[in-house]
Each structure stands twice: as structure tokens, then as C-alpha cells.
C-alpha positions, -999 to +999 in steps of 0.1 A: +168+405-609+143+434-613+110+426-594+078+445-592+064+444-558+027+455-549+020+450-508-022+456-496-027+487-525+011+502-528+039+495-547+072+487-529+108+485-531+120+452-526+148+464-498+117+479-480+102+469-450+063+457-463+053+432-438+044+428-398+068+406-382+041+388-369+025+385-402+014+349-397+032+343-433+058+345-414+057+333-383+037+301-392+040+303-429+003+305-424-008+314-465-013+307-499+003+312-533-002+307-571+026+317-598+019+324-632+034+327-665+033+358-684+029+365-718+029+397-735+021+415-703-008+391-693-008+364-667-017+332-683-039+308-671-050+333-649-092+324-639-078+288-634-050+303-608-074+323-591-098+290-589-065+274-574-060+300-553-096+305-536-096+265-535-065+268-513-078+296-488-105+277-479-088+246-475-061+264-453-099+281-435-088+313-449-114+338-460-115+334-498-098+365-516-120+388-535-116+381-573-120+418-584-094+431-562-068+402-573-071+406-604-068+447-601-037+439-583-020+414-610-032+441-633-011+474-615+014+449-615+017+439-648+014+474-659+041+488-641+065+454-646+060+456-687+079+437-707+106+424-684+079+407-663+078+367-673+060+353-637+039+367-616+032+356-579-003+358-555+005+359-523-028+356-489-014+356-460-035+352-429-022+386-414-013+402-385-015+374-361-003+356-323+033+341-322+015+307-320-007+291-343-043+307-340-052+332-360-068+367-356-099+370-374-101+390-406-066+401-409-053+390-444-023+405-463-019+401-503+011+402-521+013+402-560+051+404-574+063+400-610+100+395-618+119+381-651+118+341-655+138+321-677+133+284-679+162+257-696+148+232-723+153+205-705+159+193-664+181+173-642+163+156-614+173+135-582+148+112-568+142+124-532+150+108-499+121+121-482+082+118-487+052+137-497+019+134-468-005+121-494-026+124-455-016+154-445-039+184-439-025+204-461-018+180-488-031+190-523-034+227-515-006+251-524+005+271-491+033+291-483+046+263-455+074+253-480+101+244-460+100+209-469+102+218-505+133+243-494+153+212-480+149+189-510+155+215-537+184+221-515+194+185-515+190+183-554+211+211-560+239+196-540+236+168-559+236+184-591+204+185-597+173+214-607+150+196-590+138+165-569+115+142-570+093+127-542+073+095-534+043+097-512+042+076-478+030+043-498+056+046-524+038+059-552+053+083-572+038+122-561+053+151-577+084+173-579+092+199-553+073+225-577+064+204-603+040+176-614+057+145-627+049+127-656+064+093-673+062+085-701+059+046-711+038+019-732+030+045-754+012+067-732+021+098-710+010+091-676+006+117-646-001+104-605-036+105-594-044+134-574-050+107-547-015+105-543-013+141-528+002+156-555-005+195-563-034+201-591-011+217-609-028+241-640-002+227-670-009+193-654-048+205-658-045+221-691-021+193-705-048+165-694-078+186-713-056+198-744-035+164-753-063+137-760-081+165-784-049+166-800-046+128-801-016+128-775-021+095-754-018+117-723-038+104-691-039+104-652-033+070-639-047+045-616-043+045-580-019+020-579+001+022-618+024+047-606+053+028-581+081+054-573+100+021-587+086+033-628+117+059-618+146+027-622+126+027-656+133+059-665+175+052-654+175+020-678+159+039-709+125+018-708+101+049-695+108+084-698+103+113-673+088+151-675+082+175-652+056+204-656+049+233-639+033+268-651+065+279-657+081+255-667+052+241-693+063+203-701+102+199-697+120+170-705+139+152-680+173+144-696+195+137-665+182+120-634+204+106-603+236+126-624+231+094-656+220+113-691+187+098-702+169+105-730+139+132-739+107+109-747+090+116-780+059+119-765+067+145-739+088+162-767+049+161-789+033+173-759+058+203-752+056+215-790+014+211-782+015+230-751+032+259-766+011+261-795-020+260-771-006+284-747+003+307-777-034+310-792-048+315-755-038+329-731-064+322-704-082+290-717 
């Protein structure tokens, strides 16, 4: 996989040593991230990313990243990536740092990285043992502490699966390990509240704005419409499940727990939409 790599104002090889080992990225996994599509050498979506990713710093009580110097770096990157480049990752780390959890004031590191991406038409998912923290400090913000994500991707894989899915601690349905969940049932297209700790995830976003303009029954639901139980829907063909992330747009689920179910019309209307959106603008 060829990947461009940019490290606090140099470019770097990817077998080179670019980081502190007691970068508190590291150490901790003390950071933020945002990935991004690219299309025709330009990150898309890219203001709302950068929103993301300032909303994340200062959730995490990092100093917020400067805007200009960002998007400078996504721009060097780009430029030097060209046409291979199909994501591109933002990177804040909290820096140079103690082996325990405090932090040194006013060290930060930023990381941008583009590399190829390919995504399939369609996904298998596993519906996850564990639980999202819809309480948890963190929960809602997109930080580089992803090693519960690690373990039940890891999980899904072994069972055959591209990705899992995750209730929260009341047994609502949250999200996908990188991915926002939607089912689609009753005619409509529904997403879990944010209250349910999923990520704000930008397709969910732009998917929420675009769809009812477009006369797509698309919505976020209630507080309490969304049981991690709508899943035994999905298994017995009565409800139908997609996953979207900014690189994956809106996929259709088409195998969950290792049974074949079937792509809902709706999300299949909503993936054409999205493309043809994300086509005509490419930072909306």
C-alpha cells in the first residue's frame, strides 16, 4: 500500500522513525483523528472534518488545532499523494508527554497521511458481544484510544465478518466499530440518537440534511425506537441494515451473524443519492 506521510512540517517514509516514544499517542493513546474521502485530489467533506476534529480536541481538553495550518498540511499531502490517494487521515496527538496520564502543556504532534482506499458494495456484519459507554467521558468524540474498536473488528473478522456492531450499556442499538448504523424499516431509514453515544459521524450528518430534500424518509430516531433487538429484524427479513462511514458512504448490509439478508431499497435509494450529492460537491 503506498502511503503519503507528513509528521509536524516534513514528509516521511513510512519505515522511519517520526514519533517520541513517549508521544502521549502512544503511550496513552492520548489524541484525536478524522479520515476523509478523496476525490480528485481533494478531501471531501473537509470544513465539516475539521469542525469534527476541533470539537474532539476540546472535548479530549486538547488545545484546538489551528485551521490554516491543517488544512496546509492535507494540502502538501494531497499534492504529493496525487491520484493514488483515496483517504486521507488528521492525526493531534497531545505530544511529548509523562509515562502516566497527565500531560505536558503545549506539546502537540499532527499527523496527516493519505493512502489508496477501496471499499466493497456491500458488508457483512456480526452483532458484537461487547458495549459502547453511551456514559463514558470520551463517548461521542473521535480519539485515537481505539483499542476497544481493535478487539471487536478483531472478533468480527474471525467470525467472518467486515465489521461489528455494538449496543450501548442500555441495549440500544449505538454504532459500528467505524461506522454509524442505520435500519431500515416501516418505510423509513432510521439512524440512533446521538444520545446513545454513537460518533456524529459526517455521512451520517450529510445523509440526515441531503435525504429529506430529496424526499428519502431518512431520520434520527427517538431515544428509545432503536432496541439492539430491531437487529433479529434485520436476520428474519422484516428491517434492513446499513452502515455508513466517510468512506464507506451508505453500504448495504447483506450478510449479518454469517445468514445472507437482503439490501433494503431505501438504503439502496439513499446510496445512489449520496453519490450523486457527493459527486456535485465536494465540501458541502
Amino acid at each position: 500500500m503506498t502511503l503519503t506521510l507528513w509528521v509536524d512540517g516534513r514528509f516521511v517514509d513510512a519505515d522511519q522513525p517520526a514519533l517520541s516514544a513517549v508521544d502521549h499517542g502512544i503511550t496513552v493513546g492520548d489524541g484525536v483523528f478524522e479520515t476523509a474521502a478523496v476525490d480528485g485530489g481533494r478531501a471531501f467533506a473537509l470544513s465539516r472534518h475539521l469542525r469534527r476534529l476541533a470539537r474532539s480536541a476540546a472535548g479530549l481538553g486538547l488545545e484546538v488545532p489551528d485551521d490554516a495550518r491543517v488544512r496546509d498540511a492535507v494540502g502538501q499531502v494531497l499534492e504529493r499523494a496525487g491520484a493514488e490517494a483515496g483517504r486521507i487521515r488528521i492525526t493531534l496527538t497531545a505530544g511529548i508527554g509523562p509515562l502516566g496520564s497527565g500531560r505536558t502543556p503545549g506539546a502537540q504532534t499532527l499527523v496527516v497521511a493519505a493512502s489508496p482506499a477501496a471499499v466493497a458494495e456491500t458488508s457483512s456484519a456480526v452483532r458484537s458481544p461487547w458495549v459502547r459507554n453511551e456514559r463514558s467521558a470520551v463517548a461521542g468524540l473521535k480519539t485515537t484510544s481505539y483499542a476497544e474498536n481493535v478487539v471487536a473488528l478483531a472478533d468480527a473478522a474471525a467470525r467472518g465478518g467486515d465489521e461489528a456492531v455494538l449496543a450501548n450499556t442500555r441495549g440500544a442499538l449505538c454504532e459500528g466499530t467505524g461506522s454509524n448504523v442505520f435500519v431500515e424499516r416501516g418505510g423509513e431509514l432510521l439512524t440512533p440518537p446521538l444520545e446513545s453515544g454513537c460518533l456524529a459521524g459526517i455521512s451520517r450528518e450529510l445523509l440526515l440534511e441531503w435525504a429529506p430534500a430529496e424526499g428519502l424518509p431518512v431520520r434520527e430516531a427517538g431515544p428509545d425506537e432503536l432496541a439492539f433487538d430491531a437487529l433479529e429484524d434485520v436476520l428474519a427479513g422484516r428491517a434492513h441494515l446499513g452502515l455508513s462511514s466517510s468512506i464507506r458512504d451508505l453500504q448495504p448490509v447483506t450478510v449479518l451473524d454469517g445468514v445472507a439478508v437482503d439490501a433494503g431499497p431505501l438504503t439502496l435509494a439513499a446510496r445512489e443519492m449520496f453519490g450523486r450529492r457527493r459527486a456535485e460537491q465536494v465540501d458541502p
